[in-house]
C-alpha positions in Angstrom: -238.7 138.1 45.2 -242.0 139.2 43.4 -244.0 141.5 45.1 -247.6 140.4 46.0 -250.1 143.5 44.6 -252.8 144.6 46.8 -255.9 143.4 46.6 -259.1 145.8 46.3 -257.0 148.0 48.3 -255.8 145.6 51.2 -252.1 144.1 51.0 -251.3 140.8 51.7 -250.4 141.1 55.5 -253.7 142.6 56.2 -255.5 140.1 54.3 -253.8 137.4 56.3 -254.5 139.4 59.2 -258.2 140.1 58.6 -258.5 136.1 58.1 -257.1 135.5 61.2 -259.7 137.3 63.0 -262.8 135.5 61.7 -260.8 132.2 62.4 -260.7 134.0 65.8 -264.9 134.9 66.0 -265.6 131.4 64.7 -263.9 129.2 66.5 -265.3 132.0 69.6 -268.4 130.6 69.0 -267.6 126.5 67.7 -265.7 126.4 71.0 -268.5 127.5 73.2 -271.3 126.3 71.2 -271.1 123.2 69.0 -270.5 120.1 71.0 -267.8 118.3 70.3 -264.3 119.1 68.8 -264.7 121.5 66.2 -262.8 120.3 62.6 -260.6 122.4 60.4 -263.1 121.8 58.2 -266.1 123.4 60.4 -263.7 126.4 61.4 -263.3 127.3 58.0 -267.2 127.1 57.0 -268.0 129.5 60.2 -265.3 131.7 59.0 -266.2 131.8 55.7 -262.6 131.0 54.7 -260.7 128.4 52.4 -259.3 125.6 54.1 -256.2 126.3 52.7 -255.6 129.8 55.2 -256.3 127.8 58.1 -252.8 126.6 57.3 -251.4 130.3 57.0 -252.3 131.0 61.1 -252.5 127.8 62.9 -250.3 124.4 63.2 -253.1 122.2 63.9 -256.7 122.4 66.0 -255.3 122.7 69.0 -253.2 125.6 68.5 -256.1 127.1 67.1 -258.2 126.9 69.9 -255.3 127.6 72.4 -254.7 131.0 70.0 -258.6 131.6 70.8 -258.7 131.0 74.3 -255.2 133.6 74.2 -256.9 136.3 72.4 -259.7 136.1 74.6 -258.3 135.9 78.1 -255.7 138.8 76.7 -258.6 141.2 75.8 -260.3 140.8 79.3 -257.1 141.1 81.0 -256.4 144.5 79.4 -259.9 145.8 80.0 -260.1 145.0 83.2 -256.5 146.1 84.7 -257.3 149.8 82.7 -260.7 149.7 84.7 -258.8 149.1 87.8 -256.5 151.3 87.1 -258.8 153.8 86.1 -261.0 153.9 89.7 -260.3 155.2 93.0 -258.2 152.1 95.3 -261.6 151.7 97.4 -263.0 151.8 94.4 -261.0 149.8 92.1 -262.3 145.7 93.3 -265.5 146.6 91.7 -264.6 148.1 88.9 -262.9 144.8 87.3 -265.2 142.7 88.5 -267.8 145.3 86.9 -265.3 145.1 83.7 -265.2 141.4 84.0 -268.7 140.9 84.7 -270.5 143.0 81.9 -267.9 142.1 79.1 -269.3 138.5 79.5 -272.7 139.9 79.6 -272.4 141.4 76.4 -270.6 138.2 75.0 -271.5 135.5 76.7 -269.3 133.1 74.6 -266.7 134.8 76.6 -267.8 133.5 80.0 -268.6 130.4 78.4 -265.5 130.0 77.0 -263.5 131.0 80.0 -265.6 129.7 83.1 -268.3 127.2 81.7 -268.0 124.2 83.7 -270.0 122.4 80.5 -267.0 122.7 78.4 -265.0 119.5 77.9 -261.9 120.8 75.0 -258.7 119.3 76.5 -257.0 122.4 75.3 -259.5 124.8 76.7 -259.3 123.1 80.1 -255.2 123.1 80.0 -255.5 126.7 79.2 -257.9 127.8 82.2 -255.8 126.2 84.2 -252.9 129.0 82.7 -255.3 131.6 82.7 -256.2 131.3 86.7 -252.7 131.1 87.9 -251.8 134.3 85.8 -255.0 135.8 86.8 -253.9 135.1 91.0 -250.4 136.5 90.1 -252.1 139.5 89.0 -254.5 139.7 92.4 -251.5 139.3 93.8 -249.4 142.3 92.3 -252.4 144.3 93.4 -252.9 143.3 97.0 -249.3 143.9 97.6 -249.2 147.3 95.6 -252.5 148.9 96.6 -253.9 147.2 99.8 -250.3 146.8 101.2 -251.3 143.0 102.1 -247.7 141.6 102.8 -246.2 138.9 100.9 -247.1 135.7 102.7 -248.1 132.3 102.0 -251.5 133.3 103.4 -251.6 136.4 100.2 -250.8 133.3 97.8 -253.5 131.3 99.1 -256.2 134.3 99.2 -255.5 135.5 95.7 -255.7 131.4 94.2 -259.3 131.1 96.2 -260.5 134.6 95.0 -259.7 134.0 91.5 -261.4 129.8 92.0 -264.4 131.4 93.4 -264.8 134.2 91.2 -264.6 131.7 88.3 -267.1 129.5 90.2 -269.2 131.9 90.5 -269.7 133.0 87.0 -270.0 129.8 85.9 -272.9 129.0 88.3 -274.1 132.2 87.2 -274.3 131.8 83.2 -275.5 128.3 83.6 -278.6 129.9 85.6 -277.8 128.0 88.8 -277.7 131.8 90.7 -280.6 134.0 89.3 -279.4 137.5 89.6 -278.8 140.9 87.5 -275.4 141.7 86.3 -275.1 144.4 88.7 -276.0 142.5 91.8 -273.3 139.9 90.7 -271.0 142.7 90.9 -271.8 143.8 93.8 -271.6 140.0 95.3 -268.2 139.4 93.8 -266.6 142.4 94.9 -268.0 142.4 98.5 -266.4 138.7 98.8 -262.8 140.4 97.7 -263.4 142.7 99.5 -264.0 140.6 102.7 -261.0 138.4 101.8 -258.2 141.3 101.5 -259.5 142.4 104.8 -259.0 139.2 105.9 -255.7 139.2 104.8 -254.3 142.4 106.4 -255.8 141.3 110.0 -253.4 138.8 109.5 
């Protein structure tokens, strides 16, 4: 098998992977910007790429935008259960919604893209759909680890309306429906978890 030679220093799997992430930044912002479906033809402008390496990542549009929506929700995911981790257990509700809440305010294509009710990609929607019951299992894990809320239909039902509301929320939020600071956001979505594990326990 030939060998492929670097180029200007960067081997071919880098390359590849290097395209893959502007793929990733513009269909970040085509997704949560442009109306419409973006084309493979529109990707590949915003990326600065030949058409051709679309090929070389993705089957077809919608497994491009599902691989978007997956490096997205993956990032915030990570972030946010090292914040928790990180903080004290009275501590720790706030600290990912804190994580959650100033990662979109320094990207807001990232709350668009995961909580804008404006958004109408059929993928997008199918993922979100993923994305919340994951995010609930995840509530879940640390209700029953931290808080010692007992496993219970009543837990399953908490975690599914915390992680609806929260996502309501931020949506009304970005769309300027709730006029507020970042911080007192925080503060409002953390109180409300806050309010439900309690709930939860006196049960």
């Amino acid at each position: 098998m030939a060998q492929v030679r670097p180029y200007r220093g960067i081997d071919a799997s880098e390359r590849s992977t290097l395209r893959r992430a502007r793929f990733i930044e513009a269909g970040l912002d085509l997704l949560t910007e442009a109306p419409g479906e973006p084309t493979v033809r529109a990707v590949c402008d915003q990326a600065g790429v030949a058409v051709r390496y679309f090929y070389e990542s993705f089957t077809d549009k919608d497994d491009f935008a599902a691989a978007v929506f997956d490096h997205v929700t993956a990032g915030l995911a990570t972030t946010t259960q090292a914040a928790v981790a990180a903080a004290p257990l009275a501590d720790q509700g706030r600290a990912g919604m804190a994580n959650i809440v100033h990662t979109i305010a320094a990207d807001p294509r990232v709350g668009r893209l995961l909580f804008s009710a404006q958004l109408s990609n059929d993928v997008v929607s199918r993922k979100r759909s993923e994305s919340n019951g994951f995010f609930a299992m995840l509530l879940g894990q640390h209700a029953a680890d931290t808080l010692q809320v007992p496993e219970s239909y009543r837990r399953h039902a908490g975690t599914h309306f915390a992680v609806g509301g929260v996502a309501q929320t931020i949506s009304a939020w970005l769309s300027h429906e709730i006029d507020c600071t970042p911080e007192e956001l925080i503060d409002q979505l953390a109180a409300s978890l806050v309010a439900l594990s309690h709930l939860a326990v006196r049960r």
